[in-house]
C-alpha positions in Angstrom: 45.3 13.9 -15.5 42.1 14.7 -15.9 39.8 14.9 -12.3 36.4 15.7 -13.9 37.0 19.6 -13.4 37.0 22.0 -16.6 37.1 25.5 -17.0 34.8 27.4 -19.2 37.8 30.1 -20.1 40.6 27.7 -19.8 40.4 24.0 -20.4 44.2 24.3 -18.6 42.1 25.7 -15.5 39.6 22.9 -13.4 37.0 24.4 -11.5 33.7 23.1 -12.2 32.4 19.5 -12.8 31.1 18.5 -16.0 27.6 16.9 -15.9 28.1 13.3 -17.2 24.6 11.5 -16.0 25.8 8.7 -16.9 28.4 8.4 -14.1 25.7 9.3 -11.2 24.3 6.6 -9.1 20.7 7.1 -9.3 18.1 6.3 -7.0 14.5 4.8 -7.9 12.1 4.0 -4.7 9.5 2.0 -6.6 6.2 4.0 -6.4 3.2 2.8 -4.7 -0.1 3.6 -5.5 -1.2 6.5 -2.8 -4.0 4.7 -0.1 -6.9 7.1 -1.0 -6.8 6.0 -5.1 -6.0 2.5 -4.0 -9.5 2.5 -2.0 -11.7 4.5 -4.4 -10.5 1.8 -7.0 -11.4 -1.0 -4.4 -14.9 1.0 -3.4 -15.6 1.3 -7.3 -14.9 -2.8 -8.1 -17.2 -4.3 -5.5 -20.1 -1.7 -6.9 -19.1 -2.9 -10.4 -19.5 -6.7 -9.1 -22.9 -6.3 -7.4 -22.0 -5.9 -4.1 -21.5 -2.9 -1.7 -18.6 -1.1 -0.1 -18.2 2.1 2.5 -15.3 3.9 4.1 -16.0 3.2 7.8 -12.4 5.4 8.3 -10.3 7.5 6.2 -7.1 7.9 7.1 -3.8 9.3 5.8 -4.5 10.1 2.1 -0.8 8.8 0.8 0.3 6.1 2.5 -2.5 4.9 5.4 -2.8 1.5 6.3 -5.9 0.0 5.0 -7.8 -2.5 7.1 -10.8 -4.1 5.1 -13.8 -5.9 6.6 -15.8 -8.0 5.0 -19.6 -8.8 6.0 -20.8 -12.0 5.5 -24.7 -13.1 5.4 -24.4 -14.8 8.2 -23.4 -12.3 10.5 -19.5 -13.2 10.3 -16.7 -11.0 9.1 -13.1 -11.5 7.7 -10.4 -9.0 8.4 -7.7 -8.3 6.0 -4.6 -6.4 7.0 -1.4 -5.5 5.2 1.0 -8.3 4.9 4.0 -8.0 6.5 7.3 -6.6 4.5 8.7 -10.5 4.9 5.5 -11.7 2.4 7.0 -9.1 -0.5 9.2 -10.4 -3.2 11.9 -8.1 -4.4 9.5 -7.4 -7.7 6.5 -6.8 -5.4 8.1 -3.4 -3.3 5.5 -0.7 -4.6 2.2 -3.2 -4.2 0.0 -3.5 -1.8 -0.7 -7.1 -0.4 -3.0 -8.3 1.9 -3.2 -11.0 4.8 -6.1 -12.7 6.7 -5.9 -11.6 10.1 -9.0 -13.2 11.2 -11.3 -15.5 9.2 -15.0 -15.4 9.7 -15.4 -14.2 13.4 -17.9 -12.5 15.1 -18.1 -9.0 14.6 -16.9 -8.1 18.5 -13.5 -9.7 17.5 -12.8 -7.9 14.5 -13.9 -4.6 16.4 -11.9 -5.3 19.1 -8.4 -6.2 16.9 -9.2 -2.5 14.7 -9.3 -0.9 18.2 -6.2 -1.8 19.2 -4.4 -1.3 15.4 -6.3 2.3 15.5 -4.5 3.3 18.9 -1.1 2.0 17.1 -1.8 3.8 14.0 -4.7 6.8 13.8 -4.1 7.6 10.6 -5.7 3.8 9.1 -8.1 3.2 7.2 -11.3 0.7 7.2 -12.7 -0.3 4.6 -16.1 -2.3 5.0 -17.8 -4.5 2.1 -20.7 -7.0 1.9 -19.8 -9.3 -0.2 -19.6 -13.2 0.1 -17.1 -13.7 -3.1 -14.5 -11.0 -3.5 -12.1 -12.8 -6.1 -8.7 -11.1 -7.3 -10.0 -7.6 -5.9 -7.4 -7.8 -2.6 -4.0 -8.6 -3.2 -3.2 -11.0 -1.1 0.7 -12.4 0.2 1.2 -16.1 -0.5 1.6 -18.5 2.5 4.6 -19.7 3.5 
């Protein structure tokens, strides 16, 4: 009967395993993009489009929640947020997706809603841009 174990000396003798990969259940989290690169990348496509973008907050460099706010002209502002894990497919574990959280509200409301996710998370981050159009540059979770 052979249990795995083989000797070096002696194949009669079982003491040490032999490595067969093969056998071992391996594990693969999926790998996200760390928060810092995933904001430089955002930062660097609104410049490329025209428009402008600042880091109001930094927070934890790997895995920070990002908050984005974006200015309209008129004075209004749209918060994203991170979806919630419900909105990921099984495909979708490493990305980053985005929900509305509020949709062109005055700039007291938005302040107001990133006070109270910054005293249930310090280590966020806020993201402002002043654009009207931001196209494909946030992920965001489909409805429903």
């Amino acid at each position: 009967m052979d249990c795995g174990w083989q000797s070096r000396s002696d194949p009669g003798i079982k003491l040490w395993p032999r490595i067969a990969a093969a056998h071992r259940p391996v594990y693969t989290a999926p790998m996200r993009l760390r928060a810092d690169i995933f904001v430089s990348a955002l930062v660097r496509r609104v410049f490329a489009s025209g428009d402008f973008a600042a880091v109001e907050k930094k927070g934890a460099e790997e895995a920070g929640a990002i908050f984005i706010r974006q200015h309209f002209r008129n004075g209004l502002e749209t918060l994203y947020a991170p979806a919630p894990q419900t909105a990921f497919d099984e495909g979708q574990a490493g990305d980053r997706l985005f929900e509305i959280r509020l949709s062109r509200s005055e700039p007291e409301a938005v302040r107001a809603m990133l006070e109270r996710e910054r005293k249930f998370d310090p280590d966020l981050w806020i993201v402002e841009l002043e654009a009207e159009e931001l196209g494909d540059m946030i992920p965001l979770a489909k409805d429903g």
